[in-house]
C-alpha positions in Angstrom: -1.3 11.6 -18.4 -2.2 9.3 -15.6 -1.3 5.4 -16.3 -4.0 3.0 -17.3 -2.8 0.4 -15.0 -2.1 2.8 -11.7 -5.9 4.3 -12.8 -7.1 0.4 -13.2 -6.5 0.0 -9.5 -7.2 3.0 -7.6 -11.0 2.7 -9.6 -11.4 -0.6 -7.6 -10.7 1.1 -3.9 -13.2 2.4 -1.7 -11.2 5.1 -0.5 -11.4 6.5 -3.9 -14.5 5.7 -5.4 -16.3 9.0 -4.6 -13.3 11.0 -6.5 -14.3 12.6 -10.2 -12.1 11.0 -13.0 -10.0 14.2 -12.9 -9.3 14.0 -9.3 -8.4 10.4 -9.6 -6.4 11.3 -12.3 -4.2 13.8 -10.3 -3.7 11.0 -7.5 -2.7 8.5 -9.8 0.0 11.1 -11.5 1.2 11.2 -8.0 1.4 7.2 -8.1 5.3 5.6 -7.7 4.8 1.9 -8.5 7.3 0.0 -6.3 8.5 -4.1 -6.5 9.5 -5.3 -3.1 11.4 -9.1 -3.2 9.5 -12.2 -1.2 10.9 -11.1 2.6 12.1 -7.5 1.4 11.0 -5.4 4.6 9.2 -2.2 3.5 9.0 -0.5 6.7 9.9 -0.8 10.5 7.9 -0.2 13.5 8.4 3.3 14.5 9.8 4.5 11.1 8.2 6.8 9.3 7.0 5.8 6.4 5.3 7.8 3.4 2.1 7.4 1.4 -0.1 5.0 0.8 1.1 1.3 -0.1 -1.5 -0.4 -2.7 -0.9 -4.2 -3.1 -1.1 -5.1 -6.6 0.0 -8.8 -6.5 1.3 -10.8 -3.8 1.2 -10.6 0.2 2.5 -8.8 3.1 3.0 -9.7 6.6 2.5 -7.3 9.0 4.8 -7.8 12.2 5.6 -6.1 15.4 8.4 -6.4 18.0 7.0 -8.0 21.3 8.1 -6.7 24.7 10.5 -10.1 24.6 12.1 -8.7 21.2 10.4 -11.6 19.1 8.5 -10.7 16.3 5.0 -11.4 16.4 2.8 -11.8 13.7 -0.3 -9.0 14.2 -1.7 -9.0 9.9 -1.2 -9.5 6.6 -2.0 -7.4 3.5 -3.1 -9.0 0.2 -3.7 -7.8 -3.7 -6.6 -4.9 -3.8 -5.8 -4.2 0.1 -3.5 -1.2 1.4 -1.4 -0.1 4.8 -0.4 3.3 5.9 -3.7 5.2 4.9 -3.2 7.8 7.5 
């Protein structure tokens, strides 16, 4: 049985909204809820990285590595917003 909270979210995303309550059902089912710590990096440039990653509460910064090697600030990612859709 799919979790009220996971289900609570995914309602509120567009990329779901045209999904039957079954169908969004079996993607939330398929749901791992994750905590990352305040400057925990989630991923790297060039690293594959799988799913979907829904922000719930709190923000992301999205960086990338500069010809220099500096990391440059290119986005962030808030609650309600997601990265890695392909």
């Amino acid at each position: 049985m799919a979790d009220r909270f996971i289900l609570s979210h995914l309602r509120r995303q567009p990329l779901f909204a045209r999904l039957l309550p079954e169908q969004l059902a079996i993607v939330a089912d398929a749901v791992q809820p994750l905590r990352y710590e305040p400057g925990e990096i989630i991923f790297r440039q060039g690293q594959i990285s799988e799913g979907l990653l829904l922000f719930v509460a709190g923000r992301g910064v999205i960086t990338q590595s500069a010809p220099d090697g500096k990391e440059v600030t290119v986005g962030t990612v808030s609650a309600n917003e997601y990265v890695n859709q392909a």
